[in-house]
N, C-alpha and C positions, 0 to 999 in steps of 0.2 A: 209805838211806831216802829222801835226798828224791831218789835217781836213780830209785827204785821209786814213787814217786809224779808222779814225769814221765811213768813211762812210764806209767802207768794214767791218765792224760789222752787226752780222745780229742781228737782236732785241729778245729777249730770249722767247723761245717757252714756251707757258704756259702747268704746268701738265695736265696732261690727266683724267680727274673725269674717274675714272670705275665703282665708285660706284652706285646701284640700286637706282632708286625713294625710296621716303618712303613706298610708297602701296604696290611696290614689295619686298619689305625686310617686311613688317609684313604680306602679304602673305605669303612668304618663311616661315614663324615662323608658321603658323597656321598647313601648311602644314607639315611641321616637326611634331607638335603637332599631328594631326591627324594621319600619320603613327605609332608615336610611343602608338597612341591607340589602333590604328586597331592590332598590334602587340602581345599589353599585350592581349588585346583582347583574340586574334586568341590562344595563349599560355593560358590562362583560358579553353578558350574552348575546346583547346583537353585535360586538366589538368582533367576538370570536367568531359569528355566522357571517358577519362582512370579510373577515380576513381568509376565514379557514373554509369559504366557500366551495371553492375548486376540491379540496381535502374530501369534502361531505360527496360531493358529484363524482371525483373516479371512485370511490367508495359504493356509488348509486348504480354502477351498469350503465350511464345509462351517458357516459360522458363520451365526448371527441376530444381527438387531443391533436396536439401539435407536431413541431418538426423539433429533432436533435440535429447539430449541422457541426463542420470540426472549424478549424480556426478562420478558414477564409470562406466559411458558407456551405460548401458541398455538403449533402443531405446525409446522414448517415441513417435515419430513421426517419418516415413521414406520416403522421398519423391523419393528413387531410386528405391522402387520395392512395390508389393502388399500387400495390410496390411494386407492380407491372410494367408501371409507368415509365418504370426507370431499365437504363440497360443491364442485359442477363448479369449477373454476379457484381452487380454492385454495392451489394448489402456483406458478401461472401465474406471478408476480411476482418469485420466486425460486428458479426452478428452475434457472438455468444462475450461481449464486451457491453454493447449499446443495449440490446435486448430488445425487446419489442412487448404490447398491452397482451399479448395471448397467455400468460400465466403461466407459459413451459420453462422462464427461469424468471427465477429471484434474486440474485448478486447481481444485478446490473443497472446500468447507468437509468435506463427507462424503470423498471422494478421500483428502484431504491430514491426515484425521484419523482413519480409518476403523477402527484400532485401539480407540481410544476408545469408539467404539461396540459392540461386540463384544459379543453379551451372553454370557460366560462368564467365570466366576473359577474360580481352581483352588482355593477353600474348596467355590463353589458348582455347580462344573462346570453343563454349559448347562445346565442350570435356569435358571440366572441369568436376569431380566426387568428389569434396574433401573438401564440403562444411558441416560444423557441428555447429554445437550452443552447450554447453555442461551447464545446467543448474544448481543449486546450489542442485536440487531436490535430495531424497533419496528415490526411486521408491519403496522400498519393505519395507517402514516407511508409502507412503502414500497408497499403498495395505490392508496393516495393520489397521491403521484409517479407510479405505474405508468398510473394510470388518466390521471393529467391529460396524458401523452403522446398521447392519442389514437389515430391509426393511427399518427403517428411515429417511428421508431427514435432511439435514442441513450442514454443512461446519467447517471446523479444517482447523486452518491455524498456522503455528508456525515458526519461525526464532532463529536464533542466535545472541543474545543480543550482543555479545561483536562484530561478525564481520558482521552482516549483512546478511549474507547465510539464505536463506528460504530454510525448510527443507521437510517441508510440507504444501500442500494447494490443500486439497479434498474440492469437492462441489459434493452433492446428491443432485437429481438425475444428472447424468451425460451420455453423448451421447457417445456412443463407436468409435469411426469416422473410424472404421472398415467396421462396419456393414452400413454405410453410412444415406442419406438421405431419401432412400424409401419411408420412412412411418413415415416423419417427424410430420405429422398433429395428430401420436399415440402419438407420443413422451411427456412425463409427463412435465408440466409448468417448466422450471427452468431448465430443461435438458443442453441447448445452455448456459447458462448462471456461471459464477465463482461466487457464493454467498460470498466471503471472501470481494469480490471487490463494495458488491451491500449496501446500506445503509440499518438497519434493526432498527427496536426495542432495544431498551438495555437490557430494564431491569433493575433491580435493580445492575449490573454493572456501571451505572450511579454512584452510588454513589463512587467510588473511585474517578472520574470527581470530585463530589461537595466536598468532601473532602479534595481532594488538592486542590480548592479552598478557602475552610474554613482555611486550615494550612496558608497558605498563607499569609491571610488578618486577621487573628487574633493570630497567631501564635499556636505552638503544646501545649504547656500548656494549655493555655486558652480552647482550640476543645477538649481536652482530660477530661479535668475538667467538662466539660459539664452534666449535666445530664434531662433526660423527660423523663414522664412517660408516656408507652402506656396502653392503655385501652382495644386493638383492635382496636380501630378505633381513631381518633384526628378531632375535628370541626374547622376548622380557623376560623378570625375574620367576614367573611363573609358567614359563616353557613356553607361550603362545607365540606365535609367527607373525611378524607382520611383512608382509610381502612388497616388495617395489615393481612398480610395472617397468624398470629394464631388469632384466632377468641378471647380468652381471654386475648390476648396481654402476654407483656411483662415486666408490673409494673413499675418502678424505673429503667433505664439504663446510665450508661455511654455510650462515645462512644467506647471503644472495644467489650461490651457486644452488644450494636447497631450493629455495623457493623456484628459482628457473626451471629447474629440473625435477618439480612438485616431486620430491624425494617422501616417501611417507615413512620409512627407518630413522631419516633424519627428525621430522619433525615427531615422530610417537618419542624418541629419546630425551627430546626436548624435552615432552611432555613427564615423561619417567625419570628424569635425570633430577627431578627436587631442584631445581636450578627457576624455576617459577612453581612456587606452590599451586595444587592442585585448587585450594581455598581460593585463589587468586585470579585463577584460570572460571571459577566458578562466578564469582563476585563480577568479574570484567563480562563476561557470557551474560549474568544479568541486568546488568549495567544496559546492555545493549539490546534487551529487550527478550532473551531466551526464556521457555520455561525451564529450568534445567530440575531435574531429578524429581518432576513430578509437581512442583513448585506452578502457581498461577502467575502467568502476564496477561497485561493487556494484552487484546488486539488491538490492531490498526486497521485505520477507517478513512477510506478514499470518497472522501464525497457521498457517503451512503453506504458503499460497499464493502463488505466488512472482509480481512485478510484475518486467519488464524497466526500467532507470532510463532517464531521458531521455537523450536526444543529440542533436547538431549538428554543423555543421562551421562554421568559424572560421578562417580561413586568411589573408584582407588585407584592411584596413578599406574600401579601397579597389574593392572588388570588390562587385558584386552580389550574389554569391552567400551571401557572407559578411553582408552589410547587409539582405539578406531572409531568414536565419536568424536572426538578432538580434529580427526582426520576427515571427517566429514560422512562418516558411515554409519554404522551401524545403526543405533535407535538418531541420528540427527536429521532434523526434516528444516528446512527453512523454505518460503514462498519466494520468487524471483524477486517477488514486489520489494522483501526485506532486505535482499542481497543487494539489489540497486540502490534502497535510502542508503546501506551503510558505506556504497561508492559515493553516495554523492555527499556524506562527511568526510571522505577521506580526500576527495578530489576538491574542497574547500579549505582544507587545512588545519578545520576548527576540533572537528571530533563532534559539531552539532549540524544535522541536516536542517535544509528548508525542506519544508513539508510538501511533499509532491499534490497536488490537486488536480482534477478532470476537468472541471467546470468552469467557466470562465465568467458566465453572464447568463442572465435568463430574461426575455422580456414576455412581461405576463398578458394575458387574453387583454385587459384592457390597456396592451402598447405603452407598457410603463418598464424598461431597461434597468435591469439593475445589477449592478457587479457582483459577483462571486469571489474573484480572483482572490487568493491568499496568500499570507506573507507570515505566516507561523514557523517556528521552528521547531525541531525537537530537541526533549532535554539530553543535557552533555551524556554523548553516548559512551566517549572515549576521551582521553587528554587531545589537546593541540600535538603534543609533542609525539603522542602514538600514532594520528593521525600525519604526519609529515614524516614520520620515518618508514610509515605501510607506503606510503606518496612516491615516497623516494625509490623502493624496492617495485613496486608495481610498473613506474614510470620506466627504470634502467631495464625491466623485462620486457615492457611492448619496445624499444628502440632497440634491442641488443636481440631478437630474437621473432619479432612480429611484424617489420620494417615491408617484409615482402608483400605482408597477406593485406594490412593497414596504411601503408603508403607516408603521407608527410603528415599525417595525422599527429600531433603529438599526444598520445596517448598513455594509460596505465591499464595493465590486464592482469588475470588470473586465472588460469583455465583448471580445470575440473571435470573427472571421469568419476563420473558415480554408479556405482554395483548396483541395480535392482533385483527384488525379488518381490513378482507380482504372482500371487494364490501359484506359487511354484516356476514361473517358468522365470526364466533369469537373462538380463539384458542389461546392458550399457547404455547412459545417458552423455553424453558430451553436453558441459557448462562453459560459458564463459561471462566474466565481470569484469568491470570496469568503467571508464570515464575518459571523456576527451578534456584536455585543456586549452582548446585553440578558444580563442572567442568569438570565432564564428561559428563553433560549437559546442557550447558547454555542458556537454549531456554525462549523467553516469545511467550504465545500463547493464542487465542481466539478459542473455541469450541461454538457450535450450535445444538440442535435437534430442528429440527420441530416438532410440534405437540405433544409433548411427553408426556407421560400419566404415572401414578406412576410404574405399570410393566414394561417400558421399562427401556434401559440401561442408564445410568447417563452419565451429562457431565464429571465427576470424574474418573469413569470406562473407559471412550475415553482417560481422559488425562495420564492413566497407563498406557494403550495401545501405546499412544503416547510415553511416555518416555522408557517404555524398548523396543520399537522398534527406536530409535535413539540410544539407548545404546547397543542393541544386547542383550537382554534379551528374547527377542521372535524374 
């Protein structure tokens, strides 16, 4: 029986594998992997065609665009209808600043932002009308400035120390982008171009530069204690002249009496005298953004538009060449733009700027507002302690000596006669820097004339004009 019940067992069925080879189970993985690429993918891709639509369109020819306007509205650029429209030279003052879609400049605000402008969204396709840039600008501050040039060329540029907001930035000559291209080949050198953003001459401007590097490296007592006499002119150790623009000099000086009376015998001694190493002078100049002796720096970048940084050469204290780049000459070129940021660390007390910005806000084709405004700084250009004691000297020079030309203003300045030599002919630029402290004005700013001869108007006179038309004074 139980052999007849073994044998009517049947013998136990083995599982059944379902499982895949191994090839097709990391296929299967690969291919999972590969969908869920193509997916993110595909999801980027229309993320990027939604967002970056307007981009693809002024990119296409084939876009309209919008209005740039300055802080209270008025138009500075209009890309919905004919700049006809508007009265004769309204565009004049800021046309090689704001720029306009014809392609004849690139550093500008239109240029370097021209997406923004676009009037199409991909809710609203062009239809869209609703497209604005709204600038930090005060159009009848830089009217103002523009006019009090005269027939003069040169450039005013000025900000708001504490926020950033640039208030004004004229450059003469300037192209009306009204009146258009026609006769562009008439048009005066410099027209196409924003001189605040172009490297120029210092001048004796430079010397606030070598000063806060002297505070620096050998502290304010020491640079203030100082004293050289000028003769008119000073021989360094290698027989070369450095000349003073009063022809009898200036005897026996300190450095506030130096700097008043931008002595340049004084300050190349300074520099020759090993009393601030040459290393120091070099270190501090980088610090603050120079290329010096061939050396790479950043530039600086306004909202799109890009400034070249300053440079020099610095090679033996000893030498000429070296003691009248210190001076603001020879190979030294700085842009206005950079002379203004480094007023407006010095007119804060820090040694670090707020970063200057154009733009305020932009609202896009599909009527959606959105802030620009910034609040960035830059890194420590200079100590606290260099920065209050350049404060100090700058400030006892507009009260003690610019009272007349600037009024109740409380102000710090430094003025600057820079030598040029352009393809041979040879010509003076009158500079002027500095910064207001009132609070109803807290601007630091760099002014410019080209070519200026004793009868025309002063960088001092531009910088009245500047302040009481930021205050409502004119």
């Amino acid at each position: 029986m139980a052999q007849r019940q073994q044998l009517r067992q049947r013998p136990p069925i083995p599982a059944l594998d379902v499982s895949a080879p191994r090839s097709m189970r990391r296929a299967g993985k690969w291919t999972a992997l590969f969908l869920t690429a193509f997916i993110i993918g595909l999801i980027y891709l229309g993320w990027r065609l939604i967002s970056q639509s307007a981009f693809y369109m002024a990119k296409s020819g084939q876009a309209t665009y919008g209005k740039v306007t300055d802080r209270t509205g008025d138009v500075l650029f209009d890309g919905t209808q004919p700049l006809n429209n508007y009265e004769w030279g309204h565009f004049a003052d800021v046309g090689n600043l704001i720029g306009d879609t014809s392609g004849q400049m690139s550093n500008t605000v239109v240029a370097r932002n021209l997406s923004d402008l676009v009037n199409y969204s991909f809710t609203y396709g062009s239809g869209a009308d609703a497209a604005v840039l709204e600038t930090t600008l005060l159009h009848r501050a830089n009217r103002a400035v523009y006019d009090a040039y005269g027939t003069k060329n040169g450039t005013t540029i000025a900000y708001n120390w504490k926020t950033g907001e640039v208030y004004v930035c004229v450059s003469r000559p300037c192209v009306d982008i009204a009146q258009g291209y026609a006769h562009i080949a008439e048009m005066a050198e410099g027209s196409l171009l924003c001189k605040a953003f172009c490297p120029t001459v210092p001048g004796s401007t430079q010397k606030v530069s070598t000063l806060l590097a002297a505070y620096q490296s050998a502290g304010v007592d020491t640079v203030n204690g100082q004293q050289f006499t000028c003769s008119g002119s000073w021989t360094n150790p290698n027989g070369d002249v450095i000349k003073c623009h009063q022809d009898y000099g200036h005897g026996t000086q300190d450095l506030a009496a130096a700097f008043a009376n931008s002595c340049n015998p004084y300050f190349a001694q300074l520099v020759q005298s090993g009393i601030v190493p040459l290393s120091d002078i070099i270190t501090s100049y980088t610090r603050m953004g120079y290329a010096v002796n061939g050396e790479k720096a950043e530039p600086l970048n306004l909202n799109g538009i890009v400034i070249q940084p300053a440079s020099t050469t610095l090679t033996d204290k000893d030498q000429f060449e070296t003691e009248w780049g210190a001076l603001g000459q020879g190979k030294t070129l700085v842009s206005p733009f950079q002379l203004m940021l480094w007023q407006g660390a010095i007119a804060n007390g820090t040694g670090t700027a707020v970063k200057p910005y154009l733009l305020s806000s932009k609202t896009t084709a599909d009527h959606k507002q959105i802030s620009l405004a910034s609040h960035l700084h830059t890194d420590q250009l200079f100590t606290p302690a260099a920065a209050k004691a350049v404060q100090e000297v700058m400030t006892k020079n507009a009260a003690e000596h610019y009272y007349v030309s600037l009024g109740n203003y409380t102000c710090g300045v430094k003025s600057g006669t820079a030598q040029v030599s352009d393809d041979g002919r040879k010509y003076e630029n009158s500079l002027l820097v500095g910064y207001c402290l009132d609070e109803s004005c807290p601007v630091a700013f760099c002014i410019l004339i080209e070519e200026r001869e004793s009868w025309d108007i002063t960088t001092a006179q531009i910088a009245k004009v500047l302040l009481d038309s930021l205050t409502g004074s004119i």
